[in-house]
N, C-alpha and C positions, 0 to 999 in steps of 0.2 A: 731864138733860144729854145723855145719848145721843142723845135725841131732837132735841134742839138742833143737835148736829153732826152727824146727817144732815139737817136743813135745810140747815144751812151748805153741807152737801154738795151738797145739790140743786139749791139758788141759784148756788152759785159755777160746778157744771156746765154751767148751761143761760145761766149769763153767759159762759161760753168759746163754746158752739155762738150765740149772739146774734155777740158780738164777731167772729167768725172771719167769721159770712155778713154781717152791716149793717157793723161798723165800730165802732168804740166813739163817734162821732158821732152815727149811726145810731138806736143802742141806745136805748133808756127801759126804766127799772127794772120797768114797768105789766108790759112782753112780758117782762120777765127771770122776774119773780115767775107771771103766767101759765103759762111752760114749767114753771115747778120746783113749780107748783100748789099756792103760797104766797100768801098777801096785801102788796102791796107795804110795806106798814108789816113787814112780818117781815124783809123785804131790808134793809130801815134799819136795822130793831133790830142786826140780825148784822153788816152793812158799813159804815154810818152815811152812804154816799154812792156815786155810781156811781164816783167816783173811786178811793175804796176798795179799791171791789169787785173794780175791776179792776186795782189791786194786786196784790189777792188771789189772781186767776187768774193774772197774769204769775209771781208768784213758785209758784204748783202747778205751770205747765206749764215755767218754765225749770228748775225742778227734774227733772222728767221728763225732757225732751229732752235738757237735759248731762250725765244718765248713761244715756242710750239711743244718744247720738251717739258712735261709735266714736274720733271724733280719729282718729290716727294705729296704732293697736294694730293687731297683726298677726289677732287676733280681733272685731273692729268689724264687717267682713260678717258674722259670724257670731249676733255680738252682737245687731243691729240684723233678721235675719231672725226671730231666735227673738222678739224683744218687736214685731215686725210682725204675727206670727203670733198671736202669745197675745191680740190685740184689734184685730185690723185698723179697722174704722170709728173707735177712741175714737182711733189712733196719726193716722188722717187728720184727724179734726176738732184733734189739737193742733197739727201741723202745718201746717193751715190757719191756725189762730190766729195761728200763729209766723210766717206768710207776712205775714198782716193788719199783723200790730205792725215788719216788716219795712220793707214798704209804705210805715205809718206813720211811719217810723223815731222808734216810741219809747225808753225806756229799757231796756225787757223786751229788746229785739233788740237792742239795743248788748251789752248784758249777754249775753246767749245767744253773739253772736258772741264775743266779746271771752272771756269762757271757754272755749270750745271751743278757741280760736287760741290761752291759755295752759297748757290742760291739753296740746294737742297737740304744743305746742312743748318741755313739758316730758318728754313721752314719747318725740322724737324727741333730743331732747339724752343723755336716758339710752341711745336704743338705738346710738346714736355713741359714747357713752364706754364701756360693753361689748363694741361691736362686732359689734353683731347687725344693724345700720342702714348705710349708706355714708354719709362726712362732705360735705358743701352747705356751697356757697359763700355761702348766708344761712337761715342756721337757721328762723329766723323766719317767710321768704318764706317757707318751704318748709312752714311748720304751717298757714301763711294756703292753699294750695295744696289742703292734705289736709283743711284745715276746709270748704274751695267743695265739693271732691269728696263729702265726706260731705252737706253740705247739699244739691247739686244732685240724691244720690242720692235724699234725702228728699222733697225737695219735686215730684218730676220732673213734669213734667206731662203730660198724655193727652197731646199731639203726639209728643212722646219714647215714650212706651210703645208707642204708633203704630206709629214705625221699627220697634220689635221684634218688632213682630206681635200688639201686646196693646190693649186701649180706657183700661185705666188702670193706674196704680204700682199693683202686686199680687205676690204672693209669683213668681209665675211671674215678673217681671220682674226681681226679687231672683233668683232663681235664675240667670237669664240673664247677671246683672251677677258674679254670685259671682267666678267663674274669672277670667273675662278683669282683674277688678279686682287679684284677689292674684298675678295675671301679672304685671301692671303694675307694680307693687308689689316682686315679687320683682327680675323681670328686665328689667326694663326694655320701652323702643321700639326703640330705636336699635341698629343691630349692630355699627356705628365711634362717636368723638366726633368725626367730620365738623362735623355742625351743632353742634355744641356751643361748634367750636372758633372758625364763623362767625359763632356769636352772638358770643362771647368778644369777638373783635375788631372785630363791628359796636361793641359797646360804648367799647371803650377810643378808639375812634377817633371816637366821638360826641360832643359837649360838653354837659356838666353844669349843669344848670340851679342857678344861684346859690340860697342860702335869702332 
């Protein structure tokens, strides 16, 4: 049996690293079984189909990612450096993945976002009703906001790392992001509600698209 679930292991790893670089189009079970240096009849035995299979990786890696993704917590940079660091390559190949199914807007990425944006929003309604948070004029907008931010920090891409002075998303860019991020966070942009107050009333004086 051990033996069995580290097949499983092996097969379903190297259908993450397939999916993430071809595409689950792409893929054939021949190359999946090849990487994991199994016989493709063993991938059947264990998945029954590529379709399967690649269940099987959506549901490992959205499990990984929604509790590695900080949401809203005031420990999320900190969260998100330490599990960078404990396996940098496997953190980029599942995020790669997560780009892929993005992309493709399968069910794994509706799923991944749509979790984040309710763990976040429930974490930001509690730190309002303690008082550890300031109250938003739409709660919700405002989880969707701090889900991009955590996403965009994930997935950034070399051009971005670039501006910072770095060739890729790497701990050194995590570092750079730390401060200015719990700045943000803590204390704001803004030194008045000037523009806050120009958005306000671009708004009310805008007309509302009918449903």
């Amino acid at each position: 049996m051990c033996s069995d679930l580290t097949a499983q292991a092996k097969i379903r790893n190297a259908a993450i690293a397939h999916f993430a670089r071809d595409g689950f189009g792409k893929t054939n079970l021949r190359a999946v079984a090849a990487t994991a240096g199994v016989s493709p009849a063993l991938v059947i035995h264990h998945f029954g189909s590529k379709e399967k299979l690649r269940s099987a990786c959506d549901e490992h890696v959205l499990g990984i990612l929604v509790r590695r993704a900080g949401g809203a917590r005031p420990s999320g940079m900190q969260d998100l450096f330490r599990e960078y660091l404990s396996n940098p390559e496997e953190y980029r190949l599942q995020m790669r993945y997560m780009l892929r199914a993005i992309e493709e807007d399968t069910p794994a990425a509706a799923t991944f976002v749509e979790t984040l944006v309710e763990e976040s929003e429930q974490v930001l309604r509690a730190g309002i009703a303690d008082g550890s948070m300031r109250p938003s004029s739409d709660v919700r907008a405002l989880a969707v906001l701090t889900v991009l931010n955590s996403v965009a920090t994930l997935t950034m891409p070399p051009s971005l790392a670039r501006a910072l002075g770095h060739e890729q998303f790497g701990p050194d860019v995590l570092r750079r992001l730390a401060l200015p991020t719990l700045e943000l966070y803590t204390h704001g942009l803004f030194t008045d509600d000037a523009a806050l107050k120009a958005a306000r009333a671009a708004l009310d004086d805008s007309p509302q698209e009918e449903d």
